[in-house]
PDB file of N, CA, C and O in Angstrom:
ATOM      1  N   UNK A   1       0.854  -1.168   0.000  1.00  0.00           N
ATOM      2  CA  UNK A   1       0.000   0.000   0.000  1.00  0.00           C
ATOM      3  C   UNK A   1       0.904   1.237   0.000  1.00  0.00           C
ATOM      4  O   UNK A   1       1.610   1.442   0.987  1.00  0.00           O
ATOM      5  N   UNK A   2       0.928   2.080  -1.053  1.00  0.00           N
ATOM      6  CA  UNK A   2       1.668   3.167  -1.225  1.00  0.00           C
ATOM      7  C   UNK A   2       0.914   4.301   0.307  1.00  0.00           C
ATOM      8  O   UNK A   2      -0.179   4.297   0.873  1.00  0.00           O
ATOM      9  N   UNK A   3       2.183   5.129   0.478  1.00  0.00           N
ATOM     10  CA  UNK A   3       2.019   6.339   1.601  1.00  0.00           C
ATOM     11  C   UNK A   3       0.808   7.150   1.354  1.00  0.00           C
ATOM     12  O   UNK A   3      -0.031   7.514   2.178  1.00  0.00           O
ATOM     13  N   UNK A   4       0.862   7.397  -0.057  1.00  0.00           N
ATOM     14  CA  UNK A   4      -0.706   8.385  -0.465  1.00  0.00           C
ATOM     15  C   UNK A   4      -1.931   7.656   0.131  1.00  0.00           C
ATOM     16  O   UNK A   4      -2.835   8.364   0.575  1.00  0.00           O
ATOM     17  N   UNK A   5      -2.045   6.371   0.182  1.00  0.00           N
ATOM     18  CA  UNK A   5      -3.272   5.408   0.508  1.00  0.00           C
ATOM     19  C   UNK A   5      -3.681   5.195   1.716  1.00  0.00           C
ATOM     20  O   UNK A   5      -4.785   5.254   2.259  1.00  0.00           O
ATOM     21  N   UNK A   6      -2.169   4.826   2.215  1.00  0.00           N
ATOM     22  CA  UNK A   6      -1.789   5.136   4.184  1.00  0.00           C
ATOM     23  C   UNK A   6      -2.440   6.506   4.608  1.00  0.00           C
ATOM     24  O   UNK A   6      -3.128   6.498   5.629  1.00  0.00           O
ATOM     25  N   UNK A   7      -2.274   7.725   3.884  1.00  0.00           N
ATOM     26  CA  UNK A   7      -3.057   8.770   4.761  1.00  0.00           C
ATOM     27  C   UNK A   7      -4.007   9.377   4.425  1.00  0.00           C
ATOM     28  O   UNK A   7      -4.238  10.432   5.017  1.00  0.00           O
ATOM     29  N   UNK A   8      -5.144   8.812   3.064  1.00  0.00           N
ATOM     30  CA  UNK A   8      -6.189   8.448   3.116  1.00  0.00           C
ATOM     31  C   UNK A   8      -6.735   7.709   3.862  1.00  0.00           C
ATOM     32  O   UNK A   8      -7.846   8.136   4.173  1.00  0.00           O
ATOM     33  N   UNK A   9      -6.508   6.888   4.257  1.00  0.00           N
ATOM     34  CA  UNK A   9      -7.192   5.655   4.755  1.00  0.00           C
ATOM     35  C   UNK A   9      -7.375   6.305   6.473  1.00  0.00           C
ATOM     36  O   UNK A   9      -8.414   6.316   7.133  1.00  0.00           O
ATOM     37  N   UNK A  10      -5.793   6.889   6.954  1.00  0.00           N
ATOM     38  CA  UNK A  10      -5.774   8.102   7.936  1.00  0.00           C
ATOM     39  C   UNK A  10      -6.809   8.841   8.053  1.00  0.00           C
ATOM     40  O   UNK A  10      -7.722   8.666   8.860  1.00  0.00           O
ATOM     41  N   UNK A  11      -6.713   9.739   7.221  1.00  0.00           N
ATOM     42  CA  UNK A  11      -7.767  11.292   6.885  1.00  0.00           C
ATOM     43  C   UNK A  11      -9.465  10.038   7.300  1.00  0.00           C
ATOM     44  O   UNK A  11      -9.790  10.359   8.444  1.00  0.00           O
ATOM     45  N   UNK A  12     -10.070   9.349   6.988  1.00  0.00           N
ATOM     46  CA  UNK A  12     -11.173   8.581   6.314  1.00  0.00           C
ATOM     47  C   UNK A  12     -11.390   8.437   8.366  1.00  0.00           C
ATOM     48  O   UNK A  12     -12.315   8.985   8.967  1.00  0.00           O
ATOM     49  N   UNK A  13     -10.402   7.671   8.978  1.00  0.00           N
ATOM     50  CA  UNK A  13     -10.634   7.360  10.316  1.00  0.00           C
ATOM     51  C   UNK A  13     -10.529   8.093  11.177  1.00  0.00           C
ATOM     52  O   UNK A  13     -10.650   7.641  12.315  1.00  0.00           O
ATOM     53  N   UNK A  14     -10.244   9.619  10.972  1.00  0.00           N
ATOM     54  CA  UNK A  14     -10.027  10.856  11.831  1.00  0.00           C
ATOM     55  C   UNK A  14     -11.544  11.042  11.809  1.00  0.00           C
ATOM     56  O   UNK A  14     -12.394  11.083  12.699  1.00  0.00           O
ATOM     57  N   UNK A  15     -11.589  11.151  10.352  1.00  0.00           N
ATOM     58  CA  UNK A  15     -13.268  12.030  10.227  1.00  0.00           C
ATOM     59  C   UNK A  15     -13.921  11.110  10.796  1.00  0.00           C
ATOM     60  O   UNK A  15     -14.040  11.552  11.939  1.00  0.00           O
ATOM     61  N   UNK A  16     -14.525   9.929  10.760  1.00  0.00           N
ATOM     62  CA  UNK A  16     -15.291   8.992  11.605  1.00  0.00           C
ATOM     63  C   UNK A  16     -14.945   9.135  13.187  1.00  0.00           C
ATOM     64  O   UNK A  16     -15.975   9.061  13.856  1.00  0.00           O
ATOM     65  N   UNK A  17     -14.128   9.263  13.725  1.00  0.00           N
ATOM     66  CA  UNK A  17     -13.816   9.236  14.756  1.00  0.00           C
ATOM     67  C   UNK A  17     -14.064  10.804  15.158  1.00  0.00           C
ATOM     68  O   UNK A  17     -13.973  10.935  16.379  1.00  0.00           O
ATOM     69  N   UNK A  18     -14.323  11.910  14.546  1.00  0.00           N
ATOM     70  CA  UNK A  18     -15.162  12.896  14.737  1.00  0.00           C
ATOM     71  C   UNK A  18     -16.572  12.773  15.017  1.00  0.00           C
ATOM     72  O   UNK A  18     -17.240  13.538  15.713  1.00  0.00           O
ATOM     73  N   UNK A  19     -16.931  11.822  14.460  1.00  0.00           N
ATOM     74  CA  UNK A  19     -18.432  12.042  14.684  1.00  0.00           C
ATOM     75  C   UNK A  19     -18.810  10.753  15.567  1.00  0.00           C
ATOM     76  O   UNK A  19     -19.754   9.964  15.558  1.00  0.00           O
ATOM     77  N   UNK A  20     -17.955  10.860  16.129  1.00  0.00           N
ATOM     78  CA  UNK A  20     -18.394   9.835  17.414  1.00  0.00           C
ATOM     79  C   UNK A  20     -19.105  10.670  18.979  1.00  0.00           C
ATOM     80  O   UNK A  20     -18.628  11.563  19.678  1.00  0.00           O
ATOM     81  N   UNK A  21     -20.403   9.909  19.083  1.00  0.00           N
ATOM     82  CA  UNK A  21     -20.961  10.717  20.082  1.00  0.00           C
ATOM     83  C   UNK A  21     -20.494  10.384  21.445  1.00  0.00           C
ATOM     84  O   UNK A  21     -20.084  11.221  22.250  1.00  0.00           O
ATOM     85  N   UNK A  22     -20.566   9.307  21.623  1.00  0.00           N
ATOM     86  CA  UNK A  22     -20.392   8.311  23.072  1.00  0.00           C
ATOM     87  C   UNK A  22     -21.181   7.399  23.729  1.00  0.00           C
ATOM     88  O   UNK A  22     -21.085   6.849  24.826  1.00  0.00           O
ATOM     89  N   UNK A  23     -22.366   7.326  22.407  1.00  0.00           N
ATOM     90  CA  UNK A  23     -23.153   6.630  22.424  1.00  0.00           C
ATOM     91  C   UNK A  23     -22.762   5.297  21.741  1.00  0.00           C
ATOM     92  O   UNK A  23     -22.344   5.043  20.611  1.00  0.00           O
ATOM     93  N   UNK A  24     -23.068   4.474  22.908  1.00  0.00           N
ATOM     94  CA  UNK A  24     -22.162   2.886  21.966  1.00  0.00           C
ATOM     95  C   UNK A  24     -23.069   2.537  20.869  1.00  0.00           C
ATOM     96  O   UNK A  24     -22.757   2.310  19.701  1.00  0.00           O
ATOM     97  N   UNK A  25     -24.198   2.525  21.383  1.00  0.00           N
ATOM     98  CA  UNK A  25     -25.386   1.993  20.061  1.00  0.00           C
ATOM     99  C   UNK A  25     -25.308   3.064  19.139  1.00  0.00           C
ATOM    100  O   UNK A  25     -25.491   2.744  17.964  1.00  0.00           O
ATOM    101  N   UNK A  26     -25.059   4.377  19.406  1.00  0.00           N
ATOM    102  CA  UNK A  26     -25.489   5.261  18.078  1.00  0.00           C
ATOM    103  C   UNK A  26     -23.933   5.418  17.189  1.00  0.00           C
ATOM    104  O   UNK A  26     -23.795   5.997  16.112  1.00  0.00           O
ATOM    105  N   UNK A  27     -22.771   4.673  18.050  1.00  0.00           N
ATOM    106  CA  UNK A  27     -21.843   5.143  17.117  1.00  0.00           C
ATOM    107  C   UNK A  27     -21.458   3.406  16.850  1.00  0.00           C
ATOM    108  O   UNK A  27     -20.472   3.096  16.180  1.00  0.00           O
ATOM    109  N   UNK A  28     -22.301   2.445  17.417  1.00  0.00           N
ATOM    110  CA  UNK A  28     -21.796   0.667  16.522  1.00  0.00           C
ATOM    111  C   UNK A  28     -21.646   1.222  14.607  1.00  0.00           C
ATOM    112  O   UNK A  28     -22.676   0.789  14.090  1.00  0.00           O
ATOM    113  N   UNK A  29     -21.371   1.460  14.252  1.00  0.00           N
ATOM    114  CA  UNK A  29     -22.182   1.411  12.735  1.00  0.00           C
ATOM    115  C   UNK A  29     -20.260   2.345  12.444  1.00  0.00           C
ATOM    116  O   UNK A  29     -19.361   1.704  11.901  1.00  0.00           O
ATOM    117  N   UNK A  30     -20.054   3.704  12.889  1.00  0.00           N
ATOM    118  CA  UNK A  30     -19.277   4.050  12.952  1.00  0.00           C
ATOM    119  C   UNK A  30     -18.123   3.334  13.366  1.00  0.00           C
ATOM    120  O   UNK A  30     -17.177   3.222  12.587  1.00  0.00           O
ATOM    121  N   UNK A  31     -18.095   2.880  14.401  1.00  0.00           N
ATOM    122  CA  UNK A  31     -16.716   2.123  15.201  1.00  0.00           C
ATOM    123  C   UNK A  31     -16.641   1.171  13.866  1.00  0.00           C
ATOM    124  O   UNK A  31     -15.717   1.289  13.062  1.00  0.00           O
ATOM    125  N   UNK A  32     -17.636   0.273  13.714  1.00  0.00           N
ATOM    126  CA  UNK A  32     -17.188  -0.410  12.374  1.00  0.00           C
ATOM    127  C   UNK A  32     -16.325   0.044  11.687  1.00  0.00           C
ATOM    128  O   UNK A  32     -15.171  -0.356  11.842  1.00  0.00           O
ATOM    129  N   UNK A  33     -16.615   0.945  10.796  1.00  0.00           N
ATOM    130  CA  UNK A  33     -16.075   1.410   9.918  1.00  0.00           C
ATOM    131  C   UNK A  33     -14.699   1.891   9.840  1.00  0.00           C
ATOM    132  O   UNK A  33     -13.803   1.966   8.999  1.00  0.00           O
ATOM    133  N   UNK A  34     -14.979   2.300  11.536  1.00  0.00           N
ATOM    134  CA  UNK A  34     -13.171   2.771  11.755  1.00  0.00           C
ATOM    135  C   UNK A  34     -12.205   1.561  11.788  1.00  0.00           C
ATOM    136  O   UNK A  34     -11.112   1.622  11.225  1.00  0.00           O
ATOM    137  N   UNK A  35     -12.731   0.184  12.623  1.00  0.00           N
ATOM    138  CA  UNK A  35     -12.240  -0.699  12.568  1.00  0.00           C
ATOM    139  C   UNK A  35     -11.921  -1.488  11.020  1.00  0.00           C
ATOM    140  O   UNK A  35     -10.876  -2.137  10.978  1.00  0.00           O
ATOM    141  N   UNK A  36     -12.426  -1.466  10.283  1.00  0.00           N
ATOM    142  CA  UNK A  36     -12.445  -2.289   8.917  1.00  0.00           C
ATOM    143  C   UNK A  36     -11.027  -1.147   8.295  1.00  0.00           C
ATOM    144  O   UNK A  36     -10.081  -1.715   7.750  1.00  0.00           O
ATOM    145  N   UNK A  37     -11.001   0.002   8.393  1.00  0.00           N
ATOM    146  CA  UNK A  37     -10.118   0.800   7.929  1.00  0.00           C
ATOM    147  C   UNK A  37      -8.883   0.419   8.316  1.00  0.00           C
ATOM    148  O   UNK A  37      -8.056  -0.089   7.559  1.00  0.00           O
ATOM    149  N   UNK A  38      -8.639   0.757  10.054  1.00  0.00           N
ATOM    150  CA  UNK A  38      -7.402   0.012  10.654  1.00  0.00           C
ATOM    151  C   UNK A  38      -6.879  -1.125   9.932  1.00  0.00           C
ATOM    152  O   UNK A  38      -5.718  -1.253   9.544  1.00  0.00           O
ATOM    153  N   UNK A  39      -7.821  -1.931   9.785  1.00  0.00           N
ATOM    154  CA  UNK A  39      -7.643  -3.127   9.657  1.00  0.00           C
ATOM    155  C   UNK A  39      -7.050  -3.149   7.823  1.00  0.00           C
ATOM    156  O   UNK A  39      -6.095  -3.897   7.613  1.00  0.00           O
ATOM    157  N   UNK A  40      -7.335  -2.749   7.205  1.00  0.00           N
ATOM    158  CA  UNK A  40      -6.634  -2.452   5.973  1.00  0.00           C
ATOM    159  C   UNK A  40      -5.484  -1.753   6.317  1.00  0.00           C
ATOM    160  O   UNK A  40      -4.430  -2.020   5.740  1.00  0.00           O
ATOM    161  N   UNK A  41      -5.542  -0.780   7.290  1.00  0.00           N
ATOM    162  CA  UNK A  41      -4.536   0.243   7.367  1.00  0.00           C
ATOM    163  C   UNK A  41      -2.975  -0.619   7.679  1.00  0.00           C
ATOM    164  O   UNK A  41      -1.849  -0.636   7.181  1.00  0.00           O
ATOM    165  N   UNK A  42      -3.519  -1.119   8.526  1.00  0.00           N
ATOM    166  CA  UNK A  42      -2.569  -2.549   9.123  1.00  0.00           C
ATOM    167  C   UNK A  42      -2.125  -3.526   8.563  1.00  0.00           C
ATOM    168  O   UNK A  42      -1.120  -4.008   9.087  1.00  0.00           O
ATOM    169  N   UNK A  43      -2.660  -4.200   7.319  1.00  0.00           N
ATOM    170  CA  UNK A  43      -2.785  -5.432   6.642  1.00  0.00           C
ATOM    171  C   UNK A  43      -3.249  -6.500   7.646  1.00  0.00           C
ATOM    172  O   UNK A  43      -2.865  -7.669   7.591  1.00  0.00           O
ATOM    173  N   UNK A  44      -4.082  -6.031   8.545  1.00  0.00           N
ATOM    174  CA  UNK A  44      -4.381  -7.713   9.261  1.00  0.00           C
ATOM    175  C   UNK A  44      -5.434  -7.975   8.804  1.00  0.00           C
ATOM    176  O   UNK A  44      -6.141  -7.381   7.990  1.00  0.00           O
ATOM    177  N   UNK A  45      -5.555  -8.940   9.366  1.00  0.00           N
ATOM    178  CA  UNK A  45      -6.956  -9.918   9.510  1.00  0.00           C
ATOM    179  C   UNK A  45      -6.535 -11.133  10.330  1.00  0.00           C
ATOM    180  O   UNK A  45      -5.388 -11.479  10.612  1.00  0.00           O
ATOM    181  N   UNK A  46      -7.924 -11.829  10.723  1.00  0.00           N
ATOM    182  CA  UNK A  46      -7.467 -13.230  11.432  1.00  0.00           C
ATOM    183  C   UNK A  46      -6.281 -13.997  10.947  1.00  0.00           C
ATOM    184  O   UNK A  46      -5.650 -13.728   9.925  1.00  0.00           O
ATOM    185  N   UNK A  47      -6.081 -14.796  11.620  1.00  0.00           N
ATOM    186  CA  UNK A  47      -4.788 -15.843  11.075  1.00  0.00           C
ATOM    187  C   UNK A  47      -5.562 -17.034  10.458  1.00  0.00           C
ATOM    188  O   UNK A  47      -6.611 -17.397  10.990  1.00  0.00           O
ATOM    189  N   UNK A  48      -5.011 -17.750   9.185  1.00  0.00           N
ATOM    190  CA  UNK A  48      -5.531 -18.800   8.757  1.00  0.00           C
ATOM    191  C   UNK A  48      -6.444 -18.752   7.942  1.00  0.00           C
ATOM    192  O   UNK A  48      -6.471 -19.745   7.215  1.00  0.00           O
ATOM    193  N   UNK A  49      -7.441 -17.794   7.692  1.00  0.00           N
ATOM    194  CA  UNK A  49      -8.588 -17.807   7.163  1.00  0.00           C
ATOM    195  C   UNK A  49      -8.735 -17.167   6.104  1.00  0.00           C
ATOM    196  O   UNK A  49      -8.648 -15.940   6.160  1.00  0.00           O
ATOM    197  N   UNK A  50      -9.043 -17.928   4.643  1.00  0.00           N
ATOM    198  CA  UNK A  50      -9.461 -16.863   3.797  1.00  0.00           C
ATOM    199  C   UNK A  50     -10.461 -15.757   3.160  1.00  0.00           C
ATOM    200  O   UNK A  50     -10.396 -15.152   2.089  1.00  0.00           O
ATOM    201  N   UNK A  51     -11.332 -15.718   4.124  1.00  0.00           N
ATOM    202  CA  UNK A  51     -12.420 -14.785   4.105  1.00  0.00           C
ATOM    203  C   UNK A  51     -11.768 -13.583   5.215  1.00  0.00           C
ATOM    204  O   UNK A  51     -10.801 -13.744   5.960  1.00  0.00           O
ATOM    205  N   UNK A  52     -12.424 -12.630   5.100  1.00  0.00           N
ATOM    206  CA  UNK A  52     -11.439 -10.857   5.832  1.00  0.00           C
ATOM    207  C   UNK A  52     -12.004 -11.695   7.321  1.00  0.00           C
ATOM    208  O   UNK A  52     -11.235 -12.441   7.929  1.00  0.00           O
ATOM    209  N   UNK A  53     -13.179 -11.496   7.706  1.00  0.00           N
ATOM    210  CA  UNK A  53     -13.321 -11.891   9.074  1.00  0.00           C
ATOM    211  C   UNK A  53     -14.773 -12.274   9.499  1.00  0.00           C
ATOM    212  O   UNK A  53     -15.766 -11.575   9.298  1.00  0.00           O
ATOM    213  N   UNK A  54     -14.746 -13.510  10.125  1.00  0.00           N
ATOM    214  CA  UNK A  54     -15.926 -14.174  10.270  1.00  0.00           C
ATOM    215  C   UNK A  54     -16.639 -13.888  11.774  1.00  0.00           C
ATOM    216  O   UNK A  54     -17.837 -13.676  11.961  1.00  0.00           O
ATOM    217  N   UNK A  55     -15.396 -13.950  12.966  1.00  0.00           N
ATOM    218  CA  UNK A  55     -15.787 -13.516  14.444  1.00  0.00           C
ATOM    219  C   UNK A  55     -16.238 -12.218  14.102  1.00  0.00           C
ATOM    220  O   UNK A  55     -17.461 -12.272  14.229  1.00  0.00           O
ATOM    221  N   UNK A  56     -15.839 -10.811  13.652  1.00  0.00           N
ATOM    222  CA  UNK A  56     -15.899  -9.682  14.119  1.00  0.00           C
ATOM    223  C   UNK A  56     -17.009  -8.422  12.739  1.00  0.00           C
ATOM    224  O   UNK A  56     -17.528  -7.313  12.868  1.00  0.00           O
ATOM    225  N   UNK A  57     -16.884  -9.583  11.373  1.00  0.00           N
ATOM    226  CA  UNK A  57     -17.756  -9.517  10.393  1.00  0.00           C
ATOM    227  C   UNK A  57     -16.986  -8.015   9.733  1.00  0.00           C
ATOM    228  O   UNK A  57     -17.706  -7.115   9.302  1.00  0.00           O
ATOM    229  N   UNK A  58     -15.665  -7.910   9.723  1.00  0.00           N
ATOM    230  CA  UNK A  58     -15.171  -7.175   8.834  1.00  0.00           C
ATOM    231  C   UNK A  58     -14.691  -7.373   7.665  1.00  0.00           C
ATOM    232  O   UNK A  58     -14.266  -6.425   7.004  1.00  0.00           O
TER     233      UNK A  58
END
């Protein structure tokens, strides 16, 4: 993943993480999203498995 993509992917999880209220139910939908990003941002995923993620549904 080139650096330009790295701080997109950055910029994308700042702004979500702006509009987080503190409401767990009103921001589930959000946290997702931040998480699925990380998670590209990172290259992880579970170990072993070839689907992105089955426990956590990212």
């Amino acid at each position: 993943m080139s650096e330009i993509q790295q701080n997109e992917l950055r910029a994308q999880i700042e702004q979500l993480r702006s509009q987080l209220t503190g409401d767990m139910f009103a921001d589930m939908e959000t946290r997702d999203k931040i998480h699925n990003l990380e998670m590209q941002l990172n290259g992880t995923k579970p170990g072993g498995q070839y689907i992105v993620c089955v426990g956590c549904g990212s």
